[in-house]
C-alpha positions in Angstrom: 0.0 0.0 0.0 1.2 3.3 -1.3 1.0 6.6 0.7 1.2 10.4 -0.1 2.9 13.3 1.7 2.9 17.3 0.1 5.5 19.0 2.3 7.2 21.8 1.8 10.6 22.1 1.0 11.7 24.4 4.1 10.5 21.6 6.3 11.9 18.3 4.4 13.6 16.1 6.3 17.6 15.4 5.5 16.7 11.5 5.4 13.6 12.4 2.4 16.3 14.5 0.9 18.8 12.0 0.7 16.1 9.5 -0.5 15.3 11.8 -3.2 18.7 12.2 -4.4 18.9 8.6 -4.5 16.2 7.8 -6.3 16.9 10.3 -9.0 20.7 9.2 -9.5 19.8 5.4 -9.8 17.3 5.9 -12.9 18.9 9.1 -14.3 22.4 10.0 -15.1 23.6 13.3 -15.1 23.0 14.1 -11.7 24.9 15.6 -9.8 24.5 17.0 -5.7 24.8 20.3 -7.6 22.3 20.0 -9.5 19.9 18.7 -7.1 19.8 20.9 -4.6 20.0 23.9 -6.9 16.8 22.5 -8.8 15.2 22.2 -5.1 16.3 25.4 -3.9 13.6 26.9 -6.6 10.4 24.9 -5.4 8.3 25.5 -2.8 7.0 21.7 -2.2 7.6 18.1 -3.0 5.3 15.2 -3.0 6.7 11.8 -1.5 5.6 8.5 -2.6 6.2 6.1 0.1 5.2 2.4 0.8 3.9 0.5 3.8 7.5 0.3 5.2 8.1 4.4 4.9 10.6 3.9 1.9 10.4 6.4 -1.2 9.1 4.9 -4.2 8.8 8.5 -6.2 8.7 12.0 -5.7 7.7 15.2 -7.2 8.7 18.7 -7.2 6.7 21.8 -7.4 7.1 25.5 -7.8 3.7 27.3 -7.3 4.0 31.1 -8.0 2.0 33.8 -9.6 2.7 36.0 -12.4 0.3 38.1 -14.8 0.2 38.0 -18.4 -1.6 40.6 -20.4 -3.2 41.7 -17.5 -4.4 39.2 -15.9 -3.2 37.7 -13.1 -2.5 33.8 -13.1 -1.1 31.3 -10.9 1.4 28.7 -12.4 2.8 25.1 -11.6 5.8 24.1 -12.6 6.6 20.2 -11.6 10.6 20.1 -11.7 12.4 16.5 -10.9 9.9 13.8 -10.7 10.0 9.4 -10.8 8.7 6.7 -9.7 10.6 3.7 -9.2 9.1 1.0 -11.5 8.2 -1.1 -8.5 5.5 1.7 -7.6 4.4 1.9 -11.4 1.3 0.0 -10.8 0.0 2.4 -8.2 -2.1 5.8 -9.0 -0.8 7.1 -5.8 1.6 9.8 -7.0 -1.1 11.0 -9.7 -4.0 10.8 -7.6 -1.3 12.6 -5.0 -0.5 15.3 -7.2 -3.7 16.5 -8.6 -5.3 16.5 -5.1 -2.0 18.6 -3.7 -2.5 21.0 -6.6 -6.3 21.6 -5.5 -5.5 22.0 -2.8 -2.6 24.6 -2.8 -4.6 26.3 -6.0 -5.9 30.2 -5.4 -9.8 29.9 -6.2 -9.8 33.3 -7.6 -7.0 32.8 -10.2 -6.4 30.7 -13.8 -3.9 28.0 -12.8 -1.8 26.3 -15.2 0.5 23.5 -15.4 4.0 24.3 -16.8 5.9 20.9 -17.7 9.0 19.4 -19.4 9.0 16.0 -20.3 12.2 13.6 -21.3 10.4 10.7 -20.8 7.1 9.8 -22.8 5.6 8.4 -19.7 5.4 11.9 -18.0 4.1 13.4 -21.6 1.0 10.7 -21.1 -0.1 12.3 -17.7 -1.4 14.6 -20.3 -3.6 13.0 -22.4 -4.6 10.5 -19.4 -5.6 13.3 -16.7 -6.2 16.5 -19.3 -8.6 17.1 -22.2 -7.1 19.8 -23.8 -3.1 20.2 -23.4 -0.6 21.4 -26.1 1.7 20.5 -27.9 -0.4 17.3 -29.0 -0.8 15.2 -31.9 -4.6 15.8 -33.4 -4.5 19.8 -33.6 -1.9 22.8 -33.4 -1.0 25.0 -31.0 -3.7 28.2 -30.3 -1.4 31.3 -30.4 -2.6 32.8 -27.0 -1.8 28.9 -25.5 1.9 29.2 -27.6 2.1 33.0 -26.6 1.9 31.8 -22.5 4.1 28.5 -23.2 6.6 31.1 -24.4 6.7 33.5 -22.0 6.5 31.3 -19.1 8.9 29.0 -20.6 11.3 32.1 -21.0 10.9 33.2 -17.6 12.0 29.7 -16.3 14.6 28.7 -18.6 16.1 31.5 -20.0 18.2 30.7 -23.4 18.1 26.9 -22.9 14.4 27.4 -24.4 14.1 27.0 -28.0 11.0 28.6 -29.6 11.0 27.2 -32.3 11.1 23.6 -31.6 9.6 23.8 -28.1 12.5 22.0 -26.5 14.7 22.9 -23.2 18.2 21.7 -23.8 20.0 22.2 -20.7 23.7 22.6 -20.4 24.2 19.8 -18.0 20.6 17.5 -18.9 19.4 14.6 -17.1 19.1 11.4 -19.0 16.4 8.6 -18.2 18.1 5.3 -17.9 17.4 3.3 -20.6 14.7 1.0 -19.3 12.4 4.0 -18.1 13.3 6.1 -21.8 13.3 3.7 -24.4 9.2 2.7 -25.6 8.2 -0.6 -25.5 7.2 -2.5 -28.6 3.4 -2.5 -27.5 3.4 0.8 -26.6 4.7 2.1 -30.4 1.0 2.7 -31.8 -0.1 5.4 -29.3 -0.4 8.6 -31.0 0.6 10.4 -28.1 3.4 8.6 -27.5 4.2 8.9 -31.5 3.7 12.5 -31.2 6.0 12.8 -28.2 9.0 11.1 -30.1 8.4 13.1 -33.4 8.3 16.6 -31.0 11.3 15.5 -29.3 13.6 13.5 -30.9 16.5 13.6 -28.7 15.0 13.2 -25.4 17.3 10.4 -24.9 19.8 12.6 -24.1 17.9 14.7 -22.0 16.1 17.1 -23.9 12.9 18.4 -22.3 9.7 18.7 -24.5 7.4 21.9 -22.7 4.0 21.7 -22.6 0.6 23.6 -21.0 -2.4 22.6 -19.7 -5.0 24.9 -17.4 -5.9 23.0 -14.7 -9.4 22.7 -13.7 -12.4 21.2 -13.5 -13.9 21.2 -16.7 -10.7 20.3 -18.3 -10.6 16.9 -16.3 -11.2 13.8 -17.9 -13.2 11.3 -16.3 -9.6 9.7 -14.8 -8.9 13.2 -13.9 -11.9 13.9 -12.0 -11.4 10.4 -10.2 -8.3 11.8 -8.8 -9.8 15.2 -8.4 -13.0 14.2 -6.3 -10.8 11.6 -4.2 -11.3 11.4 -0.5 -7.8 10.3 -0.3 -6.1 13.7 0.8 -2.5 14.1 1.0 -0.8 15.2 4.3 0.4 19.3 4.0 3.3 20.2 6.3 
C-alpha cells in the first residue's frame, strides 16, 4: 500500500532528501549533488511517494508562483524533478497525490496552469490520461494565446536553454532517463501520443525536455482526472 505526503521544501527532512537524491541518481544520469539541490532550492513543495514500510518509491517537485500576463493575473505550476521507481508503477498514488496537492494549494480566484518538461514519454502521457485539452499534441496545433503563454513562461523559467521554435529545453548539464524507463516498449509504439511525443522530441534520450501547458481545472478533467480530483484520499500538507 502506497502513501502520499505534500510537504514543503523548508520543512523536508535530511533522510527524504537523501532518498530523493537517491532515487533520481539510480534511474537518471547526469546528476549531480549540484544539481539537485539547486533545482530544489527553486520549489516551494515536493510530493513523496512512500510504501507501507516508509521507503520512497517517487517524488515530485513543485514551484507554485504567480505571475500576470496581459493583464491578468495567473497562478502557475511548474513540476521540476519527478520518478517513480518502476516497483510503484502499478500504483495511481503519486497521480492521484499530485492532482489533489494542486487543489488544494490552487488560489480559487486565479487561472492555474500546469507548466511541464518532459524527457520521458511516460510523464508526456499524464497529459492526455488526466487533461482534455493540453498542447503541444498530436490531433490539432498549438492556439497562439496557449503558444504565446508557453513562451513566456517558458522564457521566464529557462532563460536561453528554451528554444521557440522547436519547443525543446536543452540544458547545459541534462538529465538522462536510464534506458529502461526512456526507451518505448514495442506494445506501446501505436499510441499517438506517445508517436507525437517522439516526433516533437527527438532527442530526449539525451535529455532534452519537451514543454508543454495545460490549465488546470475542472472542466478540463477527464473522467480519470476527475477520479483523482474528487478523491477522498487527501495528502498530508506540512
Amino acid at each position: 500500500m502506497m502513501h502520499s505526503q505534500l510537504v514543503s521544501i523548508q520543512k523536508l527532512k535530511t533522510d527524504d532528501r537523501a532518498a530523493m537524491y537517491r532515487l533520481l541518481k539510480h534511474h537518471f544520469s547526469g546528476v549531480t549533488p549540484d544539481i539537485f539541490s539547486t533545482d530544489l532550492a527553486h520549489k516551494n513543495w515536493v510530493l513523496l511517494l512512500k510504501d507501507n514500510m516508509d521507503q520512497l518509491k517517487g517524488f515530485s517537485t513543485l514551484r507554485l508562483y504567480d505571475v500576470i500576463v496581459n493583464g491578468e493575473p495567473l497562478s502557475v505550476v511548474y513540476s521540476g524533478d519527478t520518478i517513480v521507481d518502476p516497483t510503484a508503477w502499478s500504483s495511481a498514488t503519486l497521480p492521484r497525490a499530485w492532482i489533489q496537492a494542486i487543489n488544494q494549494l490552487r488560489h480559487p480566484d486565479k487561472r492555474l496552469f500546469w507548466l511541464l518538461i518532459s524527457s520521458g514519454f511516460r510523464t508526456y502521457r499524464l497529459l492526455p490520461t488526466f487533461w482534455k485539452t493540453f498542447y503541444p499534441r498530436y490531433d490539432q496545433p498549438t492556439p497562439e494565446p496557449m503558444q504565446q503563454l508557453m513562451d513566456n513562461l517558458a522564457r521566464q523559467q529557462f532563460g536561453n536553454t528554451y528554444d521557440p521554435v522547436s519547443g525543446i529545453v536543452r540544458f547545459t548539464q541534462p538529465q538522462k532517463l536510464s534506458p529502461i524507463l526512456g526507451t518505448v516498449p514495442p506494445e506501446r509504439r501505436s499510441d499517438p501520443h506517445i508517436q507525437f511525443f517522439e516526433q516533437a522530441n527527438p532527442d530526449h534520450s539525451q535529455g532534452d525536455e519537451l514543454v508543454c501547458l495545460t490549465e488546470i481545472c475542472v472542466e478540463n478533467l477527464t473522467a480519470a482526472g476527475r477520479r483523482m480530483w474528487f478523491s477522498r484520499n487527501h495528502t498530508l500538507v506540512a
